[in-house]
C-alpha positions in Angstrom: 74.5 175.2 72.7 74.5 172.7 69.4 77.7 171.4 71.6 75.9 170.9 75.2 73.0 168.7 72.7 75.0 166.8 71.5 77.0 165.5 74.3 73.9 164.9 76.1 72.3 163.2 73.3 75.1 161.1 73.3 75.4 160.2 76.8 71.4 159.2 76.7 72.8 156.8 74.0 75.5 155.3 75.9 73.3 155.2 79.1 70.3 153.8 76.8 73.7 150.9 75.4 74.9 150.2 79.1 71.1 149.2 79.9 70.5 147.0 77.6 73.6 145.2 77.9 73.1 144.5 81.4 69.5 143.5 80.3 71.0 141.3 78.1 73.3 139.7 80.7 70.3 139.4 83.0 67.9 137.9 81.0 71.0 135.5 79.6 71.4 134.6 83.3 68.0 133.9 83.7 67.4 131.7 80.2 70.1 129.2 81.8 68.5 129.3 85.1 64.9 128.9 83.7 64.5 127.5 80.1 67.5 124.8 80.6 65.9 123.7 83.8 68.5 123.2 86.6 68.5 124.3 90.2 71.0 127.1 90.7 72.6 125.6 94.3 73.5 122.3 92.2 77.1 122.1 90.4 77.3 119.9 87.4 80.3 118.4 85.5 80.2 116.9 82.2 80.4 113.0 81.8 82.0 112.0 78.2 81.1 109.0 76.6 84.6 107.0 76.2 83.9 106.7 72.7 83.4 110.2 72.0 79.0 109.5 70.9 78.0 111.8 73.3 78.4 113.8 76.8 76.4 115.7 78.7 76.1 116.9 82.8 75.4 116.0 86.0 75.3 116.4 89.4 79.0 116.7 90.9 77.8 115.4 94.7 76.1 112.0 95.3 75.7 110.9 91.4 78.1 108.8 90.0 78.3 106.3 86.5 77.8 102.5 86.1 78.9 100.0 84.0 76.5 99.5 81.2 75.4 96.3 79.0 73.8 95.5 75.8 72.4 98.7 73.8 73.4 100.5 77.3 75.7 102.9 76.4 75.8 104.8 80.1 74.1 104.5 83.2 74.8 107.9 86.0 72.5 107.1 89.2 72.0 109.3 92.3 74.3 107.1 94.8 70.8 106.5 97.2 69.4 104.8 93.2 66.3 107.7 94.0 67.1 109.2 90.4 68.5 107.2 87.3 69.2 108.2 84.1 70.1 105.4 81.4 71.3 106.3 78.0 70.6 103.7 75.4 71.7 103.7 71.4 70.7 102.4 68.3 71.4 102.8 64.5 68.9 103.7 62.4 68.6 102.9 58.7 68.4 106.6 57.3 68.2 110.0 59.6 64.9 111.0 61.3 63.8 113.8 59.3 61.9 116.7 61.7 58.4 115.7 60.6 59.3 112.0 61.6 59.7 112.8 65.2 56.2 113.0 66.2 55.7 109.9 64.5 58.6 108.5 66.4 57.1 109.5 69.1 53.6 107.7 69.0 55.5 104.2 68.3 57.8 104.6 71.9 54.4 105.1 73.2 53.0 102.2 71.7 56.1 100.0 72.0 56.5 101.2 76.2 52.8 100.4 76.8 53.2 96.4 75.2 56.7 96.5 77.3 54.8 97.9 80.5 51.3 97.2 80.5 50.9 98.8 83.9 52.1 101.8 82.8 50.1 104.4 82.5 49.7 108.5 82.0 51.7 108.9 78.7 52.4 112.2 77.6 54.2 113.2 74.8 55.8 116.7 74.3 58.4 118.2 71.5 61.8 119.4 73.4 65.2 120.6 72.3 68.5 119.6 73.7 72.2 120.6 72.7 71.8 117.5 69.6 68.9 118.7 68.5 64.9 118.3 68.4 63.3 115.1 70.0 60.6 114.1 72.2 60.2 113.9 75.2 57.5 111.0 76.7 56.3 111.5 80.3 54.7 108.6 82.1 54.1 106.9 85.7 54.9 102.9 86.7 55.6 100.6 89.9 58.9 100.4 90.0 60.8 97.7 92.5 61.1 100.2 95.7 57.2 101.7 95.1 55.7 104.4 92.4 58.6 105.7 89.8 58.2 108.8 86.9 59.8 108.0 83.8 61.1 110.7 81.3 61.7 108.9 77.8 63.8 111.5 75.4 64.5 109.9 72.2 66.8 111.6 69.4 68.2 111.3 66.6 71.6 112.2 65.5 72.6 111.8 61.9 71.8 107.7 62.1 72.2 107.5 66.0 68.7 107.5 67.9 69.7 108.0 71.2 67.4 107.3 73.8 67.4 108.9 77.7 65.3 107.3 80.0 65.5 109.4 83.6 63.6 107.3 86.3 62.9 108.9 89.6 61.0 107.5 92.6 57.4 109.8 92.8 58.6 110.9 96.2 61.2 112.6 95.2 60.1 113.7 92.0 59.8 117.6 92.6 63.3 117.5 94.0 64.9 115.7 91.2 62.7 116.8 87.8 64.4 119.7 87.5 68.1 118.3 88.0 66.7 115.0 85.3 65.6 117.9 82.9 68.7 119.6 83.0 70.9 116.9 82.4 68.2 115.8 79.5 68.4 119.1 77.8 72.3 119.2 78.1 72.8 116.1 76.2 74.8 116.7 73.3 75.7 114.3 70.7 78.3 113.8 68.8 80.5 114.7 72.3 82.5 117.9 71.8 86.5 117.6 71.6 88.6 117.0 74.8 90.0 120.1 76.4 93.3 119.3 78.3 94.0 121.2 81.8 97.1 122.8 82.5 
């Protein structure tokens, strides 16, 4: 009888293990789906920055990269120029410490309004990506072909501030926020090391 008991009890373990493994898996499945926003039916690839400062991914089909200038350090545009994201780089003096980035924040506000004084509907929000904590600035402008969202994320990265600005025509901006988000939150900085295929 003590035998039966105990190979029950044990098997209630093992069923109570298998179900929260595939739990696991599930909710897993449904963090990457959900909390690093991205629309399941899009693939992505990873685009590398040449010199190794940072990579992250976007859309495989009808997005492709363009030759940047200046503090440009990567431009990846839908090919019909709906969505843009630009990736932009400067060096800091010292590292912005955590407490600094809501600060930070407050003067891209401030320095995007006297740049755009037609802008208007700023936002400001805390987000993390794969380099770390930054902000993320949310706000609306007339852009050359009619009303255009902008997403400002701005981090930095030892002395690196990186900044991503994702522009996307109003129209189209509940197609396209979630694919900007994703690649926004997979940026990751420095880039990791280069896998060669077989």
């Amino acid at each position: 009888m003590t035998g039966t008991v105990s190979s029950r009890r044990r098997a209630a373990i093992a069923c109570a293990i298998a179900c929260a493994i595939l739990l696991g898996e599930r909710a897993a499945i449904a963090q990457k789906k959900f909390l690093i926003f991205g629309d399941s039916k899009v693939s992505y690839t990873t685009f590398r920055d040449m010199a190794g400062r940072f990579e992250l991914e976007y859309p495989t089909k009808d997005w492709g990269s363009f030759p940047p200038g200046g503090s440009t350090i990567a431009i990846l545009s839908r090919n019909d120029k709906t969505a843009t994201v630009v990736i932009d780089h400067s060096r800091l003096t010292e590292p912005l410490a955590p407490q600094e980035i809501t600060t930070n924040a407050k003067i891209e506000i401030d320095n995007l309004k006297e740049q755009q004084p037609n802008a208007k509907g700023f936002t400001s929000e805390l987000l993390d990506c794969k380099a770390g904590s930054g902000s993320l600035i949310r706000y609306s402008r007339a852009g050359a072909r009619g009303p255009e969202r902008v997403m400002r994320y701005s981090v930095g990265v030892d002395k690196d501030l990186y900044r991503l600005d994702a522009v996307v025509a109003e129209a189209s901006l509940a197609r396209f926020e979630p694919i900007l988000m994703h690649m926004i939150q997979s940026f990751k900085a420095p880039a990791g090391p280069v896998t060669s295929k077989n």
